[in-house]
N, C-alpha and C positions, 0 to 999 in steps of 0.2 A: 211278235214278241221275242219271240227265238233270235231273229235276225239282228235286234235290238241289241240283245243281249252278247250275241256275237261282235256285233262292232263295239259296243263298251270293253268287252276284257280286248280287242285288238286295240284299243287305244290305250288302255292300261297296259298294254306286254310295251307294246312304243313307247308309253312315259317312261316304264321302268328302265327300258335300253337306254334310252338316253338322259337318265340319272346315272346311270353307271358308266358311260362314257364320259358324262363331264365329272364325275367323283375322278375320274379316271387321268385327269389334268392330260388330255393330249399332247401340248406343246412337249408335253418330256416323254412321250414315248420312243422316241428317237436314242434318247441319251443313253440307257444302259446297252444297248444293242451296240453303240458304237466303240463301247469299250468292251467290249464282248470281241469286236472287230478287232480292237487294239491287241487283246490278249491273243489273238491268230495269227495277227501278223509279226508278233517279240518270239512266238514259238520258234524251232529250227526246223519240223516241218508245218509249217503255216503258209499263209497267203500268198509267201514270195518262192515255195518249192513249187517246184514245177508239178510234185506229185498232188500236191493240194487239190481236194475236192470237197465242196457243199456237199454233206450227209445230209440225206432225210432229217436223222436224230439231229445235228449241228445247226441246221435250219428251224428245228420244231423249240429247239432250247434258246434261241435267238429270240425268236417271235414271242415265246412267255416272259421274257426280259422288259418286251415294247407293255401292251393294252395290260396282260393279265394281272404282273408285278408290279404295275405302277397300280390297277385297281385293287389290287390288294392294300399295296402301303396304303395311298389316298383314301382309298375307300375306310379303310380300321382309325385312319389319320381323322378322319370327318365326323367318323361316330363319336370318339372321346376328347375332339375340341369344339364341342357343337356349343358351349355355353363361349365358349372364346370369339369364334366363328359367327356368334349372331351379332357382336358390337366389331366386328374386322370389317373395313369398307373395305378391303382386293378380295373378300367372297362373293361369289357371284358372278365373275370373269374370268379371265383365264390365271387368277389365283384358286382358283375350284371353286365348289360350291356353298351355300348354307343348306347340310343335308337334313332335313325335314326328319323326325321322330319316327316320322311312320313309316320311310324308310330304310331303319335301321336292319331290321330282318333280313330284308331282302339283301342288303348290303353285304352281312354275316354270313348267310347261308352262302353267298357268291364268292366270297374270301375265302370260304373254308374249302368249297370247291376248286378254286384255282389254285390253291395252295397245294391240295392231295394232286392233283394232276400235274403241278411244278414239279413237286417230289418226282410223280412216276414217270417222268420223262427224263428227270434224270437218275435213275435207279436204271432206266432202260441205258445209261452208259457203260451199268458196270463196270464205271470209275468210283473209288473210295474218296479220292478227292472232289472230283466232280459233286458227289452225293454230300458230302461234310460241304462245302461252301454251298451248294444251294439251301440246306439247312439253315447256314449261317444268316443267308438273307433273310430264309421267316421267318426267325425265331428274332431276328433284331429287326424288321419290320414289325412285327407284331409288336415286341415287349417297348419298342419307341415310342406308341401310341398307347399302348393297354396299360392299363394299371394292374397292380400297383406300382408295375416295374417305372414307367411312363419316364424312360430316359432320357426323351427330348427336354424334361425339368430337374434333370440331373449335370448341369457341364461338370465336368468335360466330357463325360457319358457322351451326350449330344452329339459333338464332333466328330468323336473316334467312332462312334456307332453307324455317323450321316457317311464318315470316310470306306469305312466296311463295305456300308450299301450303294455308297453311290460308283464308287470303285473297284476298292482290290478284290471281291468276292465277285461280282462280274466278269473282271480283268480275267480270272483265275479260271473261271468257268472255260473262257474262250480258250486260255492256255493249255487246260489240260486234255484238252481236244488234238494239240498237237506238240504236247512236248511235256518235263514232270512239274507238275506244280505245287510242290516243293521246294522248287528252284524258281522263283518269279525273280525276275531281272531286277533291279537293285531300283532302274526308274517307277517302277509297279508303285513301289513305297511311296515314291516321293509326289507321285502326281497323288496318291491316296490322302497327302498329309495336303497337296493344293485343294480337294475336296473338301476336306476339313477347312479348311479358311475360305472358302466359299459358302459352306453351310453357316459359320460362325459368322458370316456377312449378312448373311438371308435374313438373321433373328433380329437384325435393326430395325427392317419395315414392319415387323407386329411388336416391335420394344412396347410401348405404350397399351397394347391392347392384352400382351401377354401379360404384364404386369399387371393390370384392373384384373385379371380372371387370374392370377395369382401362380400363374404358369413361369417357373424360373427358367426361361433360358437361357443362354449364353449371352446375349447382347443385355438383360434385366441382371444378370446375375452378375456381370464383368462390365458394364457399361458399355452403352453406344461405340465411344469412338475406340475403347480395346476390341471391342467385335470387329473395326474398320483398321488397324491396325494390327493386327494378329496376322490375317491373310496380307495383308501389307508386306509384311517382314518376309511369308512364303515365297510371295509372288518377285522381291527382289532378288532372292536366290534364284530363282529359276530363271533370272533374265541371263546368266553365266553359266547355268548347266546345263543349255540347251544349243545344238547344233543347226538346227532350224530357224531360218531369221523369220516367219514368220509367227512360228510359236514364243520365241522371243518377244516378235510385236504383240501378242497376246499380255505377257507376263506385264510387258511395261504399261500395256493399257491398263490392266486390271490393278496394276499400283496405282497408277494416278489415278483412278477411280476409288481405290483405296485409301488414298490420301486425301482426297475431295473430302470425302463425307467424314473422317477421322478429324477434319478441320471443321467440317460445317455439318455436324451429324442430326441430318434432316431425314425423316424417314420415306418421305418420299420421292428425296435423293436418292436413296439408299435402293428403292426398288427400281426406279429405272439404272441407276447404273448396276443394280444385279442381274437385271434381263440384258441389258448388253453384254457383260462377263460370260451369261449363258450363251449368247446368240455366237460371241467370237470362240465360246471354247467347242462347241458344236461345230463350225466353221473349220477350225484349224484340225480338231483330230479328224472333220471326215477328210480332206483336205492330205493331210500328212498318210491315212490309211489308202486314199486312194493315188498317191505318188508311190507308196511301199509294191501296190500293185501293178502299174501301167510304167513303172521304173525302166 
């Protein structure tokens, strides 16, 4: 009976892992780490000084960028759209998952944990900035998803909050690592506002589902084709501010993909050409990070 009973909670510790890994949207674990990267290598002692070394501590602040901060966002993100979530057909894939009631706890108590331990990793910088922008990220992770704040039903909230977290507070972290970040290079901004029109893209493919569950996002709130035309307009500037012809080739594809659904705003248009935006913009920055290195 003991034995029994043993192998049930090991099947139980197994479900639970791997509830928190798919809350945990894999495919983007990748993504804040490499603008983490970005911000090492814009510093003036970063990636390209000869002095540059991976710290323990640079390394450990890396790594909670990937599985930890992405289970936090997704995991807090899953509890309070869980009525959205059970009529969304991309839950259940590698849009995450429909997180079940009775995992809610478990979810919470792991958020709360990963969060204290974000903090003290980088408290262990004894950087002032360092510590203010990882703040920054869970307090606008959190109040994105939680209510009452729930600023993902706030635009432009939405954007500038998606641009924070999915950028410049990353960017910043890596920076301050090796230079003042206070001074973030003038491009920090503007890939931060490409973020923003990226996120403002994303809310096309639940346009419909967010609106039955009464969730105002930016694509329900400004319509389909200004969600596909907003990062339209970003993405044509950046085809001229950019030195790099392949990040260029990025910006032009992400207009015409921009353009596409702005013209024929189909939502499931709209989702495949956002995972290709994603696939080419993962592409090109690790791509441009690792030319800045083997230069």
């Amino acid at each position: 009976m003991e034995k029994s009973g043993r192998s049930v909670r090991t099947v139980d510790a197994r479900q639970s892992l791997l509830i928190l890994i798919k809350t945990s949207r894999p495919p983007l674990w990748i993504a804040l780490p490499l603008v983490f990267c970005m911000g090492l290598a814009y510093g003036r002692e970063g990636l390209t000084d000869p002095s540059f070394q991976f710290t323990p501590l640079l390394l450990a602040q890396m790594f909670f960028l990937s599985f930890p901060f992405c289970f936090f966002t997704f995991g807090l993100n899953d509890i309070y759209d869980e009525a959205s979530d059970r009529a969304n057909p991309r839950k259940g894939g590698i849009g995450g998952v429909r997180l079940e009631p009775a995992y809610h706890g478990l979810v919470k108590k792991t958020a709360r944990a990963v969060g204290v331990l974000f903090l003290c990793v980088s408290a262990a910088t004894l950087n002032p900035l360092n510590i203010l922008f990882s703040t920054a990220l869970l307090v606008l992770a959190y109040t994105y998803s939680a209510p009452p704040w729930r600023l993902k039903t706030r635009p432009p909230l939405d954007v500038a909050s998606a641009g924070i977290l999915g950028f410049l507070a990353p960017f910043a972290l890596g920076f301050s690592f090796v230079d003042d970040a206070l001074a973030l290079p003038g491009q920090a901004y503007y890939f931060t506002l490409c973020v923003m029109g990226f996120h403002a893209f994303s809310t096309i493919m639940d346009h419909d589902v967010d609106k039955a569950a009464g969730d105002r996002t930016f694509a329900v709130a400004c319509g389909k084709r200004a969600a596909a035309l907003f990062p339209a307009a970003i993405f044509l500037c950046g085809i001229f501010m950019v030195r790099e012809w392949y990040v260029a080739m990025l910006f032009a594809g992400c207009l015409a993909l921009s353009l596409l659904v702005a013209a024929f705003p189909s939502e499931k248009m709209a989702k495949h050409s956002f995972h290709a935006m994603f696939l080419g913009a993962v592409a090109a920055v690790a791509a441009w990070i690792a030319l800045q290195v083997f230069r």
